[in-house]
C-alpha positions as CSV (number, residue, x, y, z in Angstrom):
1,X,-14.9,-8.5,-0.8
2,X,-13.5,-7.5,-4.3
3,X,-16.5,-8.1,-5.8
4,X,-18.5,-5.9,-3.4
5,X,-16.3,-3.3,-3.8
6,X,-16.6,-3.4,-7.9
7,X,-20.1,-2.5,-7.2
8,X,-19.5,0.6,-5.0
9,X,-16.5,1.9,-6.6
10,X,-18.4,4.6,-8.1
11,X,-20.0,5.7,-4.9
12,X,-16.6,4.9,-3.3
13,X,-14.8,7.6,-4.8
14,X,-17.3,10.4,-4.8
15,X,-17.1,9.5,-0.5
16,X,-13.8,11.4,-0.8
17,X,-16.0,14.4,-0.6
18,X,-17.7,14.2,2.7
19,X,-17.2,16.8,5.5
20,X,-15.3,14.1,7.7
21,X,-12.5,13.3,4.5
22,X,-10.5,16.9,5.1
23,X,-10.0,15.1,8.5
24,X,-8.8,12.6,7.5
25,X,-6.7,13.7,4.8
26,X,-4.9,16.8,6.9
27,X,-4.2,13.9,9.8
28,X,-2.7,11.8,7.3
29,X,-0.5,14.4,6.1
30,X,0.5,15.5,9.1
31,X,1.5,12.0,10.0
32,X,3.5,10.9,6.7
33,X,5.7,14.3,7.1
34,X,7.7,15.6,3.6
35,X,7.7,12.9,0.8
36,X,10.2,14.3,-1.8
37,X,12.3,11.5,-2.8
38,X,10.6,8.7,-0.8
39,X,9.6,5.0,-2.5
40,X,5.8,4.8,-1.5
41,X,3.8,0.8,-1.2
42,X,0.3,2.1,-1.3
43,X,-2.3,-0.5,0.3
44,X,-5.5,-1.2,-0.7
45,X,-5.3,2.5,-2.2
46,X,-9.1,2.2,-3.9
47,X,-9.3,4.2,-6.6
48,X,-6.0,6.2,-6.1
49,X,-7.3,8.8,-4.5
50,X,-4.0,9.4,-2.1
51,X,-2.0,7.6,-4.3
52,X,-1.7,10.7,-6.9
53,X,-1.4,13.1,-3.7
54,X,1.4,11.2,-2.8
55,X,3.3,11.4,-6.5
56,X,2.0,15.5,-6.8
57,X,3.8,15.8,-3.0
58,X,7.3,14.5,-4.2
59,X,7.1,10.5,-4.0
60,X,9.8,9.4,-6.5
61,X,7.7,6.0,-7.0
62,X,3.9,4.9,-5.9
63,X,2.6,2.1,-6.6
64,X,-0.9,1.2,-5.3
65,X,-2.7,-2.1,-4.6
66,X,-6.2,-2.7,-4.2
67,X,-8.1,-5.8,-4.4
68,X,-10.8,-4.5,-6.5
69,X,-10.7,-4.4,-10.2
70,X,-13.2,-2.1,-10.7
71,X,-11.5,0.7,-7.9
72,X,-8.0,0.0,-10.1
73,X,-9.6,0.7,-13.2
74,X,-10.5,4.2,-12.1
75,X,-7.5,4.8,-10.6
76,X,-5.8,4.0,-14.0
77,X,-8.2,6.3,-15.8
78,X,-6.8,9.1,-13.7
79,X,-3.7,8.0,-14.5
80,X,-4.3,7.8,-18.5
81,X,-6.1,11.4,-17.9
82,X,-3.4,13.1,-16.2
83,X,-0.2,10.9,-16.3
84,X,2.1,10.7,-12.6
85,X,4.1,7.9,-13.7
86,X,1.9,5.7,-11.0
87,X,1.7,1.7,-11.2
88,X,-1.0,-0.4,-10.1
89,X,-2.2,-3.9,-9.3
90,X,-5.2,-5.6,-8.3
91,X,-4.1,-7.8,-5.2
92,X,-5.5,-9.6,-2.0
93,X,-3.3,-8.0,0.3
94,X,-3.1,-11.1,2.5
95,X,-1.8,-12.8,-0.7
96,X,0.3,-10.2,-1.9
97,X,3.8,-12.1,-3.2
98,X,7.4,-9.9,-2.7
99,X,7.4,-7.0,-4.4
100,X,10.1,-4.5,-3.5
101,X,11.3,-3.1,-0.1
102,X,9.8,0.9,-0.2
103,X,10.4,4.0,2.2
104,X,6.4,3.9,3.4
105,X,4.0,1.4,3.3
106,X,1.0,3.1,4.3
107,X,-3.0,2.6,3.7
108,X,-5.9,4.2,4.6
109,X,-8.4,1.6,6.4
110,X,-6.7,-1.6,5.8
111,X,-6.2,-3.4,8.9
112,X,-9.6,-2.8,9.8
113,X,-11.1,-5.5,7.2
114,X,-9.1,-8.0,9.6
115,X,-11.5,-10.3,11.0
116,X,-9.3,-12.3,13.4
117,X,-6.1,-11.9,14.6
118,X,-4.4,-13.9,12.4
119,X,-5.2,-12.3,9.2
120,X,-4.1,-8.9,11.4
121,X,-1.0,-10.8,11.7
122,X,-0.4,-11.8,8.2
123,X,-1.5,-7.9,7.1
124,X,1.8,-6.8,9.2
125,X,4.0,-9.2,8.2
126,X,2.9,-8.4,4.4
127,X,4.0,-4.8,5.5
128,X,6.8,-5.1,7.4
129,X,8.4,-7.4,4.5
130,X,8.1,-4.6,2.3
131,X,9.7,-2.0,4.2
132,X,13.2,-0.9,3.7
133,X,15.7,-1.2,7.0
134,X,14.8,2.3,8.2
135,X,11.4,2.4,6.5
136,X,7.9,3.4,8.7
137,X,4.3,2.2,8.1
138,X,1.9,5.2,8.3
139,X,-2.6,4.2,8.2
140,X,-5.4,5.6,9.1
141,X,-7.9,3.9,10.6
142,X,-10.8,3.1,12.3
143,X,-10.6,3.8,16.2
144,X,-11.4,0.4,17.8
145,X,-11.5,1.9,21.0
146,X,-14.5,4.4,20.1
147,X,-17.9,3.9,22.2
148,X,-21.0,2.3,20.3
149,X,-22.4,4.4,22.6
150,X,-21.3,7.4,20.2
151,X,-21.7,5.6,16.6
152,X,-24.8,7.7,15.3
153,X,-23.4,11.1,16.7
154,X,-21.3,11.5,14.1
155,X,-23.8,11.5,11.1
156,X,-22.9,15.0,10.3
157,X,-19.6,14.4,9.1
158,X,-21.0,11.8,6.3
159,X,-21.2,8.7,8.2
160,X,-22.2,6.2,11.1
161,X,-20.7,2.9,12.4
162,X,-23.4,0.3,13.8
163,X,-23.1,-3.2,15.4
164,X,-25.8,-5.7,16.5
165,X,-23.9,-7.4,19.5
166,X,-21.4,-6.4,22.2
167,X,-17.8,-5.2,20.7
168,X,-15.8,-8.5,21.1
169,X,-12.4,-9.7,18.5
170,X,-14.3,-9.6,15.1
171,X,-17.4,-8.4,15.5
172,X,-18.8,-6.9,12.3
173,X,-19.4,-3.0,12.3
174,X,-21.4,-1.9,9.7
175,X,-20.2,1.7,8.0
176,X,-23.1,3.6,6.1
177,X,-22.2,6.6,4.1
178,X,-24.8,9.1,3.2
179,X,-23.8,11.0,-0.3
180,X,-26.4,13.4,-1.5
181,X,-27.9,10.9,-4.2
182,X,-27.3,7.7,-1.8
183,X,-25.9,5.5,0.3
184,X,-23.9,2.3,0.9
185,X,-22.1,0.5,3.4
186,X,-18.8,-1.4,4.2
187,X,-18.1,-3.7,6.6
188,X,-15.0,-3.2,9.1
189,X,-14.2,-5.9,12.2
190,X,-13.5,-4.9,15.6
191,X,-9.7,-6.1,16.8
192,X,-9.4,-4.3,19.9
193,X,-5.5,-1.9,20.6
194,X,-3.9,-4.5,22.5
195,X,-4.4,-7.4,19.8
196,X,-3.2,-4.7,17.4
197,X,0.0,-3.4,19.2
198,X,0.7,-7.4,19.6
199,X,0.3,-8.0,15.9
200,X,2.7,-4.8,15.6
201,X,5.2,-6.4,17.9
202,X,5.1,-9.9,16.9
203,X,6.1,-9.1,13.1
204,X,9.1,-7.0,14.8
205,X,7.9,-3.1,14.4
206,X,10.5,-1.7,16.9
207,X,8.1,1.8,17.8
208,X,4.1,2.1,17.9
209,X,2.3,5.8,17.7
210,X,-1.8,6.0,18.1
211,X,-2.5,9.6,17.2
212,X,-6.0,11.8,17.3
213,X,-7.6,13.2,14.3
214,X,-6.8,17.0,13.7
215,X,-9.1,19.0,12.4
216,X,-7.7,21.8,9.3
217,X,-8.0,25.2,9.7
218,X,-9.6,25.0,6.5
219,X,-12.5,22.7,8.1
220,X,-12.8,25.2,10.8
221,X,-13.4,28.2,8.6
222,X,-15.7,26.3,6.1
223,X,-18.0,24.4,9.0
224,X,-17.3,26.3,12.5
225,X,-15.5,25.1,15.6
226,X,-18.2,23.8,17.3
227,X,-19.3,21.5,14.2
228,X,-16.4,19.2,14.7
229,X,-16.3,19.1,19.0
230,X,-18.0,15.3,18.5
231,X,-15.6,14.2,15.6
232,X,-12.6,15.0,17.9
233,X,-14.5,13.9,21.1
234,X,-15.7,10.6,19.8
235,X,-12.6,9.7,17.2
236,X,-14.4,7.8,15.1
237,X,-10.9,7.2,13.4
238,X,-7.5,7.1,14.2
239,X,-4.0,7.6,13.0
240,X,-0.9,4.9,13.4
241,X,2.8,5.2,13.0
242,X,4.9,2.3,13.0
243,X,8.8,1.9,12.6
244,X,11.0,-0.8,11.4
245,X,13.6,0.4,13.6
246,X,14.7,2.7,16.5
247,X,15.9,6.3,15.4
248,X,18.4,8.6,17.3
249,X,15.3,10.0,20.5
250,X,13.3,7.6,19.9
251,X,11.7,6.3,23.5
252,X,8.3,4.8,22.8
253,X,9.2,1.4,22.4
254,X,6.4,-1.6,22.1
């Protein structure tokens, strides 16, 4: 996998710009809440593209971990450009040693390169290590329960998922972006919500959250209302919130 990715790094990063990315990135947002102050582990972080948006919103440390050189060495580059005070290391996440205990451990389509349930399991338990007592894991990622059926109708927004067989625990699904110039692909597993939430429960997360993309005013205005009806119809992604431990109203216990 690190290898692959040293070759699309490039194309990687210039991805950020596709319609379906302000998405993503107001969802996100919306789902991390303030971040003055907070101590942020940031997985497989790429080429540190919300790893500076996390330091320019507050974070009073961020440091990011990838497995790919090449996607750390732009994310240092930005860092030499235009200095945040960011660390990063190139790391197999399912390898990753201790490293601190941190407010958020978050990532944005991580636990979607699991291609069984144990290496789901060892993702969480890398996660839930490095949280602090009261500390929350916050991902994006790709909606397991979406319909092949609906995989090619979201094109418009900059990308399609594909499979070759029925959805069973690991199949391969194929992601193709379209940039202006051209395209690539990754390759993302299908672990369906209940082997998730078990994963989740099993390394001792206390609370589980699935949440729908929202779209940003922003989007609306640039693309139109109607443009994004099959994005939020389809969910070709999905945002999760998971807590170490109980707060004061909290109910939705897994």
């Amino acid at each position: 996998m690190s290898a692959y990715y040293d070759t699309i790094a490039k194309p990687y990063q210039r991805s950020k710009q596709l319609p379906y990315r302000q998405v993503e990135e107001y969802t996100y947002f919306n789902l991390l809440g303030p971040l003055e102050g907070k101590s942020i582990l940031d997985l497989g972080c790429g080429e540190g593209f919300y790893t500076r948006k996390f330091k320019q919103r507050g974070a009073s440390r961020v440091l990011g971990v990838d497995i790919s050189s090449a996607m750390i060495e732009l994310a240092n580059a930005q860092e030499r450009q235009n200095p945040l005070g960011i660390d990063y290391l190139v790391a197999d996440v399912l390898e990753l040693g201790s490293l601190d205990r941190f407010d958020l451990v978050v990532a944005s389509y991580l636990l979607n390169y699991a291609q069984t349930q144990e290496q789901l399991l060892q993702m969480c338990r890398v996660i839930f290590d490095h949280l602090k007592s009261d500390g929350r894991f916050v991902t994006i990622n790709d909606n397991s329960e979406q319909d092949p059926i609906s995989y090619q109708d979201c094109a418009k927004y900059g990308y399609v998922k594909g499979v070759t067989q029925p959805l069973e625990e690991g199949t391969p699904i194929t992601l193709t972006f379209f940039l202006e110039e051209e395209t690539f692909e990754i390759v993302n597993y299908h672990l369906s919500r209940t082997t998730y939430e078990r994963a989740f429960r099993t390394v001792g997360f206390k609370a589980v959250r699935w949440f729908q993309p929202l779209v940003p005013p922003t989007a609306i205005a640039t693309f139109g209302a109607h443009f994004w009806e099959d994005f939020l119809k389809f969910s070709p992604i999905v945002g999760i919130e998971c807590l170490k431990m109980l707060r004061r109203g909290d109910r939705h216990s897994i």
